[in-house]
BADRENNU-387952 format. One record per atom (N, C-alpha, C): x negated, y negated, z negated; residue in three letters. Coordinates in steps of 0.05 Angstrom, whole numbers, plus 5000, padded with zeros to 4 digits. Each point is the difference from the previous one (the first is absolute). Example, Ala and Ser with C-alpha at 12.3 -4.5 7.8 and 13.67 -1.06 7.14 Angstrom:
2
+------+------+------+---------+
|   px |   py |   pz | residuo |
+------+------+------+---------+
| 4736 | 5114 | 4844 |     ALA |
| 5018 | 4976 | 5000 |     ALA |
| 4982 | 4976 | 5000 |     ALA |
| 5007 | 4979 | 5014 |     SER |
| 4984 | 4976 | 4999 |     SER |
| 5015 | 4978 | 4986 |     SER |
+------+------+------+---------+
END
This chain:
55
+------+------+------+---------+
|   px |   py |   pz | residuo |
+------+------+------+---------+
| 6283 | 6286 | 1486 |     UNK |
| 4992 | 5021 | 5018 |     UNK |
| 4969 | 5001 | 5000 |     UNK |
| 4990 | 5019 | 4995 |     UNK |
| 4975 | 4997 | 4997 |     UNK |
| 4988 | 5025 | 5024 |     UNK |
| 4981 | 4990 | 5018 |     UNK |
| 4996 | 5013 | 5023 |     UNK |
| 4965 | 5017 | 4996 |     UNK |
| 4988 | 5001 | 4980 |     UNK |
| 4983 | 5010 | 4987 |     UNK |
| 4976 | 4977 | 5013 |     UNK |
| 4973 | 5022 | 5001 |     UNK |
| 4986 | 4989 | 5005 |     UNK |
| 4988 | 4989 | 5028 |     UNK |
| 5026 | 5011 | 5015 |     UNK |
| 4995 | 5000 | 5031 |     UNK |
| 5013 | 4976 | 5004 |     UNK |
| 5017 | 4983 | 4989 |     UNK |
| 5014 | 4981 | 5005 |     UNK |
| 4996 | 4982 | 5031 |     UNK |
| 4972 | 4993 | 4996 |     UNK |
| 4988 | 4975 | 5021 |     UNK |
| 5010 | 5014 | 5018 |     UNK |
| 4987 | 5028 | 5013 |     UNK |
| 5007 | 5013 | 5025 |     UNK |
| 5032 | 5017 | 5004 |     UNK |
| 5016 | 4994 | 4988 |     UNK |
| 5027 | 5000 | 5001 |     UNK |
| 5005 | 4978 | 5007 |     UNK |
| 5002 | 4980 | 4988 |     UNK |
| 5007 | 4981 | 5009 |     UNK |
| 4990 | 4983 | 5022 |     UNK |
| 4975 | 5002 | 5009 |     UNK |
| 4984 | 4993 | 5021 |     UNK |
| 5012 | 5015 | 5020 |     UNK |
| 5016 | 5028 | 4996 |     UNK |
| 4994 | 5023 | 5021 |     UNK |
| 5037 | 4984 | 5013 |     UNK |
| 5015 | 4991 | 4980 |     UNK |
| 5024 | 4996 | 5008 |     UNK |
| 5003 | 4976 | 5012 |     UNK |
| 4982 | 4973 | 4986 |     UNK |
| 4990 | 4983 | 5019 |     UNK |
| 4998 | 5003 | 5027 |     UNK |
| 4982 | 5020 | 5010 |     UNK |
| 4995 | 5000 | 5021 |     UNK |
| 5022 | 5003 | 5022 |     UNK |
| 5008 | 5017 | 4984 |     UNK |
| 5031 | 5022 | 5018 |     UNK |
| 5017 | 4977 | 5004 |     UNK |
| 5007 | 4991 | 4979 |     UNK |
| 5019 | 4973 | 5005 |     UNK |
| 4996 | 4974 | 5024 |     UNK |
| 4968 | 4997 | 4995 |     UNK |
| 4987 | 4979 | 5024 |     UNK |
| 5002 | 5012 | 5021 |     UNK |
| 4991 | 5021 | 5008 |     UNK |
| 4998 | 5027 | 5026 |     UNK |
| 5034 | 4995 | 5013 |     UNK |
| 5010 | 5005 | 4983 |     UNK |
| 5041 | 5004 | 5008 |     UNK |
| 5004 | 4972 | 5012 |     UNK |
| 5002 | 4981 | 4977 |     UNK |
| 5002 | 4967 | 5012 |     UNK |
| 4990 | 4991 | 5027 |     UNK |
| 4966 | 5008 | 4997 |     UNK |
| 4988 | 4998 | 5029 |     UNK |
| 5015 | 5008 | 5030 |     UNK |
| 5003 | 5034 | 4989 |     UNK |
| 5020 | 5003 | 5021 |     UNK |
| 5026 | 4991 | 5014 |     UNK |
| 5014 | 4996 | 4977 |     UNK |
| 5029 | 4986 | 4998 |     UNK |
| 5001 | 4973 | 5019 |     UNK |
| 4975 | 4980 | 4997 |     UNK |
| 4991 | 4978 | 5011 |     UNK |
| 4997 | 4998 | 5029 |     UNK |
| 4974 | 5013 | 5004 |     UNK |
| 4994 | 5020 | 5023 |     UNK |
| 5026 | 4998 | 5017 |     UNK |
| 5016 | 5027 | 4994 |     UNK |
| 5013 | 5014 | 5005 |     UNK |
| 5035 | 4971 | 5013 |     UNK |
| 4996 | 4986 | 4980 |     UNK |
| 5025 | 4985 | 5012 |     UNK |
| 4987 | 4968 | 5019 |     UNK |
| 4972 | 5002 | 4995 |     UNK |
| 4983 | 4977 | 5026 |     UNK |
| 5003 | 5016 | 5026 |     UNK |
| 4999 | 5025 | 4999 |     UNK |
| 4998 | 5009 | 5025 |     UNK |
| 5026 | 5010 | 5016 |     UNK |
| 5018 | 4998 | 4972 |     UNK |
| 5032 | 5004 | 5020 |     UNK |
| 5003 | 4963 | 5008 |     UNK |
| 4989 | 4982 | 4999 |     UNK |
| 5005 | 4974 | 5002 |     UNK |
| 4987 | 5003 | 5030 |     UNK |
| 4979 | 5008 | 5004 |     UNK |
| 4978 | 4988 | 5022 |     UNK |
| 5016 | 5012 | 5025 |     UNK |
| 5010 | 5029 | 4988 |     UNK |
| 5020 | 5009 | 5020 |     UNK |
| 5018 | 5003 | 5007 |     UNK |
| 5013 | 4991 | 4986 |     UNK |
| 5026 | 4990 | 5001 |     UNK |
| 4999 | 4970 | 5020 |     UNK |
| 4988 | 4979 | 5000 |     UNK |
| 4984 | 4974 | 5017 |     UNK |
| 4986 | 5012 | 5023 |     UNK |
| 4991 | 5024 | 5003 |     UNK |
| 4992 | 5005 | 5028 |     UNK |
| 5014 | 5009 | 5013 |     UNK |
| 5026 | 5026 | 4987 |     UNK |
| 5028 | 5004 | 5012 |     UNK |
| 5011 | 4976 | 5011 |     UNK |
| 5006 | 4973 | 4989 |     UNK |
| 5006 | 4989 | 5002 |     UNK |
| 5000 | 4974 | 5022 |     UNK |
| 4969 | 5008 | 5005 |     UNK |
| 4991 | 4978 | 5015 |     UNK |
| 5009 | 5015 | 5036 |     UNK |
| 4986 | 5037 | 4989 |     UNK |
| 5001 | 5003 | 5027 |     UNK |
| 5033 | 5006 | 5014 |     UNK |
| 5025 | 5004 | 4969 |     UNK |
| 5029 | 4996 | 5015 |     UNK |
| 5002 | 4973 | 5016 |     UNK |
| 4989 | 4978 | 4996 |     UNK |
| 5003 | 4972 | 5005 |     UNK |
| 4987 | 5003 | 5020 |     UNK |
| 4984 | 5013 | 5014 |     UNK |
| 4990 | 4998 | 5029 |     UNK |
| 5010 | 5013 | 5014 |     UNK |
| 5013 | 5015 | 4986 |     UNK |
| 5029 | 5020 | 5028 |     UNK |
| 4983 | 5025 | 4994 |     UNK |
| 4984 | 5013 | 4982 |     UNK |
| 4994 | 5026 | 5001 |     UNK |
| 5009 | 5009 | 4981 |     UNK |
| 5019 | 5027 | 5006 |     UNK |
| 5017 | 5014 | 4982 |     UNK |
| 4991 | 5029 | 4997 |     UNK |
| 5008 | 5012 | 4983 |     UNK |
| 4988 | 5026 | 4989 |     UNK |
| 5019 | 5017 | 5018 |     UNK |
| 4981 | 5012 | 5005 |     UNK |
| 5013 | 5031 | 5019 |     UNK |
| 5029 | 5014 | 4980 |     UNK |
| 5002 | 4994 | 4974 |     UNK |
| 5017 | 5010 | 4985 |     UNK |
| 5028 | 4988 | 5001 |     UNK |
| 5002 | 4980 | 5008 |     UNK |
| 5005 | 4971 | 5004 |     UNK |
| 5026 | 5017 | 5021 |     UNK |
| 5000 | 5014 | 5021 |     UNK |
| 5008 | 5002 | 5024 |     UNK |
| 5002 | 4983 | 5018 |     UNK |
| 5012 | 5007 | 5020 |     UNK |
| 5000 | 4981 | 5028 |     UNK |
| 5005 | 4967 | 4985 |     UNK |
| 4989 | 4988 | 5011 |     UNK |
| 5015 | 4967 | 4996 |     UNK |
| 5032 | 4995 | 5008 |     UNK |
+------+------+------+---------+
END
């Protein structure tokens, strides 16, 4: 496959995209963790989500 003479910045450009995605992906499942542990902490103190209904 020959990507001419632009090669570096093709491939640099898809690099990026790929690191950018991962980053998010990362991101994205630390912060279902932190909250998922603060749901968690504040069910364990008796506070329930209005969605929750009556107790």
């Amino acid at each position: 496959m020959d990507l001419g003479p632009h090669a570096v910045f093709i491939v640099a450009a898809y690099a990026g995209v790929t690191l950018a995605v991962a980053a998010l992906i990362v991101w994205t499942r630390l912060d279902a963790r932190r909250v998922a542990k603060k749901l968690a902490d504040l069910e364990a103190r008796g506070i329930r989500r209005r969605s929750a209904g009556p107790a």
